[in-house]
Backbone as JSON Lines, residues from 0, in Angstrom:
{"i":0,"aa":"X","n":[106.17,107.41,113.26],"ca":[105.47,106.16,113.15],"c":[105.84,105.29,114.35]}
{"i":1,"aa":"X","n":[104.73,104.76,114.77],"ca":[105.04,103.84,115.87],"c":[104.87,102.15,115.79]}
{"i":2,"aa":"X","n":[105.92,101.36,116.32],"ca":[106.28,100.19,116.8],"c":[105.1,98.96,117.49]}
{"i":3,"aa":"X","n":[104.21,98.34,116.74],"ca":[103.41,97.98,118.01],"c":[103.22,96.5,117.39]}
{"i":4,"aa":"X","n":[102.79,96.15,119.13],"ca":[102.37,94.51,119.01],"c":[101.44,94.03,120.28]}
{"i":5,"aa":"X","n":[100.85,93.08,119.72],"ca":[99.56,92.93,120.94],"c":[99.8,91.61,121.82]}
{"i":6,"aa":"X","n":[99.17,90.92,122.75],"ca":[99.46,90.07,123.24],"c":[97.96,90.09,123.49]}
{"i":7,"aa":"X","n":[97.74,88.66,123.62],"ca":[96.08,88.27,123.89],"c":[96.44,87.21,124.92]}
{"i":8,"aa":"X","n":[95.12,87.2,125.65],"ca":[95.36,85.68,126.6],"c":[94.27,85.7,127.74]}
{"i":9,"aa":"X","n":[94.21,84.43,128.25],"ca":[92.9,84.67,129.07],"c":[92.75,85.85,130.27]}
{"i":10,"aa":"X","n":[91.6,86.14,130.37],"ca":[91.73,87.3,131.34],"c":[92.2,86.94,132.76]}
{"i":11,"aa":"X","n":[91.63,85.61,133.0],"ca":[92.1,85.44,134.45],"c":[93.42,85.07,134.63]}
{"i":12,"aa":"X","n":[94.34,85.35,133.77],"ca":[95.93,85.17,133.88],"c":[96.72,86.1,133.92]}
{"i":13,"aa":"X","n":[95.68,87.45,134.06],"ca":[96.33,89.04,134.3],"c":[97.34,89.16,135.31]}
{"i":14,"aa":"X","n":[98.65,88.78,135.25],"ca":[99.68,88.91,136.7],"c":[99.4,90.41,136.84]}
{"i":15,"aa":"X","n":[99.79,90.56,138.31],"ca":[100.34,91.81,138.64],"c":[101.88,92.58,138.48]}
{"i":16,"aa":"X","n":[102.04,93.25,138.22],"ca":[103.0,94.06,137.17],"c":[104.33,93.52,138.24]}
{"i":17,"aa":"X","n":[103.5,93.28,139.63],"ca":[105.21,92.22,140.89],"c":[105.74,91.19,140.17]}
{"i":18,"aa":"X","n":[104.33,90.62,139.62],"ca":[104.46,88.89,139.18],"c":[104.98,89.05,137.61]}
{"i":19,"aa":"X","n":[104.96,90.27,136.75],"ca":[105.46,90.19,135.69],"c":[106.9,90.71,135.98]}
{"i":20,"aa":"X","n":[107.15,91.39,136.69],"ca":[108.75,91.93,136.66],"c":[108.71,90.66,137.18]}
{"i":21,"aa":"X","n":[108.98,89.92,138.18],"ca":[109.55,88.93,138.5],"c":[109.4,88.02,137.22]}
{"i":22,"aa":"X","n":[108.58,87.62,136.71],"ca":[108.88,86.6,135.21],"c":[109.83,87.05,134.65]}
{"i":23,"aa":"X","n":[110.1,88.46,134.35],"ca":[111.19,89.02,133.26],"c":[112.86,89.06,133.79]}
{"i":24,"aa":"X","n":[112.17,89.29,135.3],"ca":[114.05,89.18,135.98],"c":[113.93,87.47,136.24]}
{"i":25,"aa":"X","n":[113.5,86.28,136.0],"ca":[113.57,85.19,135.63],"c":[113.73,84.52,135.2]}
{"i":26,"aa":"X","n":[113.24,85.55,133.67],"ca":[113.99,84.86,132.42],"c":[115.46,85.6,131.45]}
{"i":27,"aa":"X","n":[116.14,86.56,132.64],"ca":[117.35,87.06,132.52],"c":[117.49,88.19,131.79]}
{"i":28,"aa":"X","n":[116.34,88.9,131.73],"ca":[116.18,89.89,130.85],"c":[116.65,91.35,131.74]}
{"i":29,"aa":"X","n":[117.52,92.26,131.0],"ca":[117.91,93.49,132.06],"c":[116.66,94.33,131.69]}
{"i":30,"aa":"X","n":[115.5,94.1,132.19],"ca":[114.56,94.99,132.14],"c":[114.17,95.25,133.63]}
{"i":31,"aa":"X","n":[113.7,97.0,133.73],"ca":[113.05,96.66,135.08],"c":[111.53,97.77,134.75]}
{"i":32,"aa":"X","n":[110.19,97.21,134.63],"ca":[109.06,97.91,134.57],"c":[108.62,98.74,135.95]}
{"i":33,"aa":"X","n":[107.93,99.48,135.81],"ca":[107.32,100.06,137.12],"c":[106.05,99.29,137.12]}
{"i":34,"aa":"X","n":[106.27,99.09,138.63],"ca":[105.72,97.47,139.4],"c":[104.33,98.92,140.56]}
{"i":35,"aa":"X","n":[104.42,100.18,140.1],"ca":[103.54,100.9,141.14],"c":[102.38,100.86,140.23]}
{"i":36,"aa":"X","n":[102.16,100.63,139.29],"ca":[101.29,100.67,137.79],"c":[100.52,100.03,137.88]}
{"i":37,"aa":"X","n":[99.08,100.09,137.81],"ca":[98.16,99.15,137.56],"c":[97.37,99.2,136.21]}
{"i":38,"aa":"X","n":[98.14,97.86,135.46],"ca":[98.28,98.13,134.05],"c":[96.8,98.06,133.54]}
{"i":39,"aa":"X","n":[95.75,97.87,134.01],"ca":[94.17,97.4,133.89],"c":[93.68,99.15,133.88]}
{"i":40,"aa":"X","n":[94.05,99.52,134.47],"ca":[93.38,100.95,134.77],"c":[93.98,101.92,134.36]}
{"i":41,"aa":"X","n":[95.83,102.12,133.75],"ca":[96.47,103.15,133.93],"c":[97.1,102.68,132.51]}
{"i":42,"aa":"X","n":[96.13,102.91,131.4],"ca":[96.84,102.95,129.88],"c":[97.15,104.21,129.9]}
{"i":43,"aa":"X","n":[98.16,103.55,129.26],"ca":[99.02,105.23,128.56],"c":[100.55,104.76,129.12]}
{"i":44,"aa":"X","n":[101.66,105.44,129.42],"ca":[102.78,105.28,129.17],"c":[103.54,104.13,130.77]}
{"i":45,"aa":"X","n":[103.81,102.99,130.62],"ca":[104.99,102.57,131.34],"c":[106.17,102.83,131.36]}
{"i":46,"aa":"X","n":[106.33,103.34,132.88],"ca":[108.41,103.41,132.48],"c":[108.69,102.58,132.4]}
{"i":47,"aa":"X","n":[109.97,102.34,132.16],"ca":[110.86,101.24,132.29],"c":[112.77,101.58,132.98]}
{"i":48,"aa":"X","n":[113.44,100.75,132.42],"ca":[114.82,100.77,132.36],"c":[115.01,99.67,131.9]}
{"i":49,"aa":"X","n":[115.81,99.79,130.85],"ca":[116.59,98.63,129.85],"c":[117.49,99.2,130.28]}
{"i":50,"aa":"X","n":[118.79,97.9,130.61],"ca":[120.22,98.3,130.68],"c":[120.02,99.2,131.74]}
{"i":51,"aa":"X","n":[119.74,99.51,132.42],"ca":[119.88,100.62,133.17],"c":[119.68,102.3,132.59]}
{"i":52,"aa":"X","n":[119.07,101.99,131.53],"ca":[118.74,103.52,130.93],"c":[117.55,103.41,130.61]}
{"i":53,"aa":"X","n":[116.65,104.92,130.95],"ca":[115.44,105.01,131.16],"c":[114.84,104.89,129.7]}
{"i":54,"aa":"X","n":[113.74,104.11,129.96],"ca":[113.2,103.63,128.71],"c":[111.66,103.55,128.63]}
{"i":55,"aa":"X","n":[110.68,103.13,128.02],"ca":[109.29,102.74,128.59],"c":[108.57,102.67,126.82]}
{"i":56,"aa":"X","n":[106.83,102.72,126.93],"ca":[106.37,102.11,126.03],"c":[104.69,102.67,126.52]}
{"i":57,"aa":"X","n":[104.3,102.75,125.5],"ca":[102.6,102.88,125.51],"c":[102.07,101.62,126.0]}
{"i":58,"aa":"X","n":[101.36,101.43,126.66],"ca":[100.49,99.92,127.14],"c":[99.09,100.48,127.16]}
{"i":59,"aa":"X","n":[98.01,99.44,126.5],"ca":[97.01,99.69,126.24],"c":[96.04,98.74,126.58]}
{"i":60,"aa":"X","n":[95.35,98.52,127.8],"ca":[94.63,97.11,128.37],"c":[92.9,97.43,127.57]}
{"i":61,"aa":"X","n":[92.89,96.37,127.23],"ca":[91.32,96.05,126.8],"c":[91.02,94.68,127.1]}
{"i":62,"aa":"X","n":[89.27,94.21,126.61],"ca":[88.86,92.92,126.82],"c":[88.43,93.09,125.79]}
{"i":63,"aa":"X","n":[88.45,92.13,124.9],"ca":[88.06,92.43,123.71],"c":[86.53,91.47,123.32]}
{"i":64,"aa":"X","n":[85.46,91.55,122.43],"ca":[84.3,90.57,122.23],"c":[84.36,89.66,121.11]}
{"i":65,"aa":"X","n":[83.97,88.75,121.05],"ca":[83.58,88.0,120.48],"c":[83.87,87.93,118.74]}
{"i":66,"aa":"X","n":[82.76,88.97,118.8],"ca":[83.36,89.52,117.06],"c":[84.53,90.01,116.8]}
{"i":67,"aa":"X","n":[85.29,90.86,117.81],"ca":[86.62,91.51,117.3],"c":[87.45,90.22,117.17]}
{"i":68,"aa":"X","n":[87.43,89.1,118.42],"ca":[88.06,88.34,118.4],"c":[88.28,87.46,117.18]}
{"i":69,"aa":"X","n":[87.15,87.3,116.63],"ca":[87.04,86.53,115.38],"c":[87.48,87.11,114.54]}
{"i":70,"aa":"X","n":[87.67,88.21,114.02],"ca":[87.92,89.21,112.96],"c":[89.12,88.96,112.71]}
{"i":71,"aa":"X","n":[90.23,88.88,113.92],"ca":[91.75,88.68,114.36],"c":[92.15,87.38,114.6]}
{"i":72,"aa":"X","n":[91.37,86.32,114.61],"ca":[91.59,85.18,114.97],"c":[92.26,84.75,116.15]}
{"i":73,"aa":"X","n":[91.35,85.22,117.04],"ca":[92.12,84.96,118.13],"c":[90.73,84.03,119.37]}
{"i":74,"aa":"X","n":[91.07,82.89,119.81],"ca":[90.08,82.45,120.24],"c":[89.44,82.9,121.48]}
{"i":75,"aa":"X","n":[88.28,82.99,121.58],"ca":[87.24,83.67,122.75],"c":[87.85,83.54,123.93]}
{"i":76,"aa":"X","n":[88.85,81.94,124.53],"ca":[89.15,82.14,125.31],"c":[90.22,83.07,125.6]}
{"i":77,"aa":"X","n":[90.54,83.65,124.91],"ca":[91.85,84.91,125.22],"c":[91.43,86.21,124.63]}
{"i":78,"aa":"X","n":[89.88,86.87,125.6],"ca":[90.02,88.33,125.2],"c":[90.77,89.32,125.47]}
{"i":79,"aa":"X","n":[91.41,88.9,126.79],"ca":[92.21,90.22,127.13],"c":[92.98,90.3,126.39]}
{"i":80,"aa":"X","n":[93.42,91.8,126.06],"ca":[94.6,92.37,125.31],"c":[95.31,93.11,125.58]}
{"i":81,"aa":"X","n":[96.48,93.1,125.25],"ca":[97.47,94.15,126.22],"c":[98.1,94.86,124.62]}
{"i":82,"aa":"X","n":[98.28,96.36,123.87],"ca":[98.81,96.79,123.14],"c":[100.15,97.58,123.61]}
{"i":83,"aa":"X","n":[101.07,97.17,122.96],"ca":[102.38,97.44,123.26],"c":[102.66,98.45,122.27]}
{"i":84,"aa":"X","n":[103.08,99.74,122.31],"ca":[103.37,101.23,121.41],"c":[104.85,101.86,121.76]}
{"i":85,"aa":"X","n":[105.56,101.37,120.6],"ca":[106.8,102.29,121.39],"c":[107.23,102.82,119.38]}
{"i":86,"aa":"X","n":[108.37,103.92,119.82],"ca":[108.97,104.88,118.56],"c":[110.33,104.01,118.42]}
{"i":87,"aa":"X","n":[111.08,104.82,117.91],"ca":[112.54,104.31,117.92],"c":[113.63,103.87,118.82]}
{"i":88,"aa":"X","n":[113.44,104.79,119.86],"ca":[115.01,104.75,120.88],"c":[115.08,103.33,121.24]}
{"i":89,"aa":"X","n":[116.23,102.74,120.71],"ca":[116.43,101.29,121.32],"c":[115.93,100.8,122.22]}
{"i":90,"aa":"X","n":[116.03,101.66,123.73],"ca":[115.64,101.19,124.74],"c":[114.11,100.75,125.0]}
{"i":91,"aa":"X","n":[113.64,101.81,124.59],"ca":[111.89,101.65,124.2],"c":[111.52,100.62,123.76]}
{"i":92,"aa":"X","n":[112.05,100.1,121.93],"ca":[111.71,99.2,121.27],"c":[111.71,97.91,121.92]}
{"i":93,"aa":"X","n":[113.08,97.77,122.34],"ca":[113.24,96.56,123.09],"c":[112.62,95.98,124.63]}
{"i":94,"aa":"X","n":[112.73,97.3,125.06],"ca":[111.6,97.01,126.5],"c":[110.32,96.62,126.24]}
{"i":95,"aa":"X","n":[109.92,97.13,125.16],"ca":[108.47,96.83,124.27],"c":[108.16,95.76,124.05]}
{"i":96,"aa":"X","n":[109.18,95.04,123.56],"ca":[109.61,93.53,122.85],"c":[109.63,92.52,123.97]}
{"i":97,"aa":"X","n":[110.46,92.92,124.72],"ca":[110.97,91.99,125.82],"c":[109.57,91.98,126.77]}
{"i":98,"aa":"X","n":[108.72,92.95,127.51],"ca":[107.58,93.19,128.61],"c":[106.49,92.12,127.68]}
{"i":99,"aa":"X","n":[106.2,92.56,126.22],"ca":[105.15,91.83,125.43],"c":[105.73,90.37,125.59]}
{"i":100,"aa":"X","n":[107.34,89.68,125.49],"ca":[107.45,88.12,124.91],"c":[107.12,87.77,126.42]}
{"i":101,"aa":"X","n":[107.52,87.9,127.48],"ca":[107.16,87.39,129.17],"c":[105.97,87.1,129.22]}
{"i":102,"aa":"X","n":[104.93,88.65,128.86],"ca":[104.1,88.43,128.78],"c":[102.82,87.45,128.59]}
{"i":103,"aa":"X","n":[103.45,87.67,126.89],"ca":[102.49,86.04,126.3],"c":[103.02,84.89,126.51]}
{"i":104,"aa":"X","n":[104.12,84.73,127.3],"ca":[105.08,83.72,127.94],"c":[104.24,82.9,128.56]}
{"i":105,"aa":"X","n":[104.27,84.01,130.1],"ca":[103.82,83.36,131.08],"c":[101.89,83.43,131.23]}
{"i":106,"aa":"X","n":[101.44,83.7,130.67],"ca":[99.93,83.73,130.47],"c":[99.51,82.47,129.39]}
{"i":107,"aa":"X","n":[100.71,81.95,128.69],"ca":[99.65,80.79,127.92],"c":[99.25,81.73,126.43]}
{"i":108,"aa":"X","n":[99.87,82.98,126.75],"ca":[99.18,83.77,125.23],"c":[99.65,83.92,123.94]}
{"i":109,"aa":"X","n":[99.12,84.44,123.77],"ca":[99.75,84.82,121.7],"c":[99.93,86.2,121.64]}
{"i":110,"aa":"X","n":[101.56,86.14,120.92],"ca":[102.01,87.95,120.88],"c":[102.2,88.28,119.02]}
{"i":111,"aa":"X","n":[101.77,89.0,118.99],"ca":[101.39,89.35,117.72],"c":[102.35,90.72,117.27]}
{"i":112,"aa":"X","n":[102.67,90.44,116.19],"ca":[103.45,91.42,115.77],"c":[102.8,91.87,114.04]}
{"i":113,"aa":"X","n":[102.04,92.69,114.38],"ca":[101.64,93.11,112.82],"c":[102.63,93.47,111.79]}
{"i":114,"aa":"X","n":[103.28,93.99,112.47],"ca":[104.42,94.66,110.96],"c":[105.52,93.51,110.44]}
{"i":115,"aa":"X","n":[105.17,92.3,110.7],"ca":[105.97,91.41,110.4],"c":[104.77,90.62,109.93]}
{"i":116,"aa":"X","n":[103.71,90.65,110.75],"ca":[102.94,89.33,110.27],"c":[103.37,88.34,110.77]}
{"i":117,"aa":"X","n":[103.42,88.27,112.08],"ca":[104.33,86.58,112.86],"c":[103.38,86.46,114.18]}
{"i":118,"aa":"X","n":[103.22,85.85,114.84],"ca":[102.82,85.54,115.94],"c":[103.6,84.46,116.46]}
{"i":119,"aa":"X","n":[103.67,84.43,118.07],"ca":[104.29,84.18,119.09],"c":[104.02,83.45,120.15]}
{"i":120,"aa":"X","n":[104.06,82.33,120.4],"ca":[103.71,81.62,121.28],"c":[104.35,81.36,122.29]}
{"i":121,"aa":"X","n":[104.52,81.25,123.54],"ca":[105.55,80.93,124.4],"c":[106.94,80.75,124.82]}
{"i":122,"aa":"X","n":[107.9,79.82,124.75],"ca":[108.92,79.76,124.13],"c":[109.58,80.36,122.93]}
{"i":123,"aa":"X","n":[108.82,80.32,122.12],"ca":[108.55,81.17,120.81],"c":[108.74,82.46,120.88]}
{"i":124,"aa":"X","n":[108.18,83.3,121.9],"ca":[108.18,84.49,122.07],"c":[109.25,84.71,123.22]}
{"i":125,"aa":"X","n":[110.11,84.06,123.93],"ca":[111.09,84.58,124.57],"c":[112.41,84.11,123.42]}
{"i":126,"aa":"X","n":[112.47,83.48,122.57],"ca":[113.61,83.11,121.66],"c":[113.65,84.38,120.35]}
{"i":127,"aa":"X","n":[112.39,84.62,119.91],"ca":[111.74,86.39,119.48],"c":[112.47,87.09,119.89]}
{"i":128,"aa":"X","n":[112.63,87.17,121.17],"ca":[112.49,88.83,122.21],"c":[114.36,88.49,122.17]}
{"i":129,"aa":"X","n":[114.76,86.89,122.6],"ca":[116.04,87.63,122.81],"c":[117.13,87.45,121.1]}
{"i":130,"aa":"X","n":[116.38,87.27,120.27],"ca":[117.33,87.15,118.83],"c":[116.93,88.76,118.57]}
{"i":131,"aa":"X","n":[115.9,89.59,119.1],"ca":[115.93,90.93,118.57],"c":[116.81,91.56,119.78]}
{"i":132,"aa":"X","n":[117.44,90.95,120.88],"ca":[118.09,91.84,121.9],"c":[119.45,91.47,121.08]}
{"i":133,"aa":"X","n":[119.83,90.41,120.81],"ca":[120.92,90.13,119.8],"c":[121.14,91.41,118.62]}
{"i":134,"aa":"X","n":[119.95,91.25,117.66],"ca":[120.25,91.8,116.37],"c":[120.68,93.7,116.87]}
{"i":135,"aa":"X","n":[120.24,93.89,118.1],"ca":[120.31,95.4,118.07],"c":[121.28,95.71,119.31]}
{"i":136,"aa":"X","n":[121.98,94.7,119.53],"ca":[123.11,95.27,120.83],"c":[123.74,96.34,120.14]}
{"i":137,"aa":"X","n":[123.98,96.75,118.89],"ca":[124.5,97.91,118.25],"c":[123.68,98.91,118.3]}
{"i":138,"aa":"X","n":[123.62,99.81,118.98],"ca":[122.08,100.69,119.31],"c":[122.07,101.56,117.48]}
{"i":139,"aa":"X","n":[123.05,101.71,117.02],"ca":[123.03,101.67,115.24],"c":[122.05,101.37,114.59]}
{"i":140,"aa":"X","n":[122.13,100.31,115.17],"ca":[121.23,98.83,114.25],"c":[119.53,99.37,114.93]}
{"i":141,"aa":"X","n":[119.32,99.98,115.54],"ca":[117.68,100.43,116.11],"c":[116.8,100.6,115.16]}
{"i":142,"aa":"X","n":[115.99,100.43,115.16],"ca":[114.79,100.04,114.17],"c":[114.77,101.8,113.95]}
{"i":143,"aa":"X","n":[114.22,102.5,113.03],"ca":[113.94,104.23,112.55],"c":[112.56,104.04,112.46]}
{"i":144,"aa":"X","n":[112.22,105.69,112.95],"ca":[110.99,105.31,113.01],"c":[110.13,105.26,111.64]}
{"i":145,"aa":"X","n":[108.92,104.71,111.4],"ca":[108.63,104.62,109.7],"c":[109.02,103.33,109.2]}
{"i":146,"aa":"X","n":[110.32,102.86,109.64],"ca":[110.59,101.24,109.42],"c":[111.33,100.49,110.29]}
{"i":147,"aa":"X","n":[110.4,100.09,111.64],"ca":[111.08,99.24,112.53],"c":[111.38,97.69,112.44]}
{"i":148,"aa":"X","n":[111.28,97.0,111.05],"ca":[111.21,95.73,111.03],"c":[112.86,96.01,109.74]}
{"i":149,"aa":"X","n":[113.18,96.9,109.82],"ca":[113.95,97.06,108.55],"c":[115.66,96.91,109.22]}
{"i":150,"aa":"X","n":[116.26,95.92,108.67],"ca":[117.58,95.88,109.19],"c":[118.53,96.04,108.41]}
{"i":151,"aa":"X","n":[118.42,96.63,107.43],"ca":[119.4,96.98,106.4],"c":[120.14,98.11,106.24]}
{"i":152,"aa":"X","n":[121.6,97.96,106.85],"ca":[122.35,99.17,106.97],"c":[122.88,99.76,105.84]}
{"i":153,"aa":"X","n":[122.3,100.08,104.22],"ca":[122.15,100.42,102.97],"c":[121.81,101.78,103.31]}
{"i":154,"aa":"X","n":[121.68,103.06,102.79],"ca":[121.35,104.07,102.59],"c":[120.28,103.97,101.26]}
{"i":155,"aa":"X","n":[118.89,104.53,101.84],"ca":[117.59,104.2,101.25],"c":[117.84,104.18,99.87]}
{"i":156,"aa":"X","n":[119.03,105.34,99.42],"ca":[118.72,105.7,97.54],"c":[120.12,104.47,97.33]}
{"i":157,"aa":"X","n":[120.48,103.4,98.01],"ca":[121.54,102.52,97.2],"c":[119.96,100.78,97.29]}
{"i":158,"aa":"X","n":[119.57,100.59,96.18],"ca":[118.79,99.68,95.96],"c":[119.49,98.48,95.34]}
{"i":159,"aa":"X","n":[120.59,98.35,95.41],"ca":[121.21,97.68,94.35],"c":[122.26,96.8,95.17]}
């Protein structure tokens, strides 16, 4: 099972993947994306490095219409969409987390996290990105795949 969250925002605020690593090494994050990527044309897998260990994430660029937009509540002026897909390995999740909060950071956008049901606004979404770099400095603590919102170090059959 996979990890995902979207980010919406106007199209003409698409940085280039220079201008987004530079937001992310800005806002102190040890991430480094591949900046050779042209994320508009080349869905499917980004590397990365978290921490210095190789890491990366599904990215998925669309523009989305009118009706979808409404469906999701998301206003016309922010069709573009960027889908963020990652599994378990810490590094993944969190590179996932961290590339999406910059993201809707620095674009003015909204980052959406379905499996929580939360959305993310600016500030909002870099205080997000780094209370989940907090909760999982224990690479232990990594989300499994099937339940990445689940932080309970219980063994499934102790309910009690």
């Amino acid at each position: 099972m996979s990890f995902d969250l979207t980010v919406h925002f106007p199209t003409e605020r698409m940085p280039s993947p220079q201008q987004w690593q530079a937001a992310i090494a800005d806002r102190a994050f040890p991430l480094k994306i591949d900046t050779d990527l042209d994320i508009v044309t080349s869905n499917g897998s980004l590397p990365c490095e978290y921490q210095g260990k190789s890491g990366g994430f599904e990215c998925y660029y669309s523009v989305l219409g009118a009706d979808e937009l409404r469906d999701i509540g998301i206003p016309e002026s922010a069709p573009c969409e960027i889908m963020f897909s990652t599994h378990s390995p810490r590094e993944e999740f969190l590179s996932a987390v961290i590339a999406a909060a910059v993201l809707a950071e620095m674009t003015g956008g909204v980052l959406m996290d379905p499996q929580e049901g939360r959305t993310y606004e600016g500030a909002g979404a870099i205080a997000w990105a780094r209370e989940l770099e907090r909760t999982y400095e224990n690479p232990a603590a990594a989300p499994r795949a099937g339940s990445p919102a689940s932080q309970s170090t219980k063994p499934w059959w102790k309910f009690w």
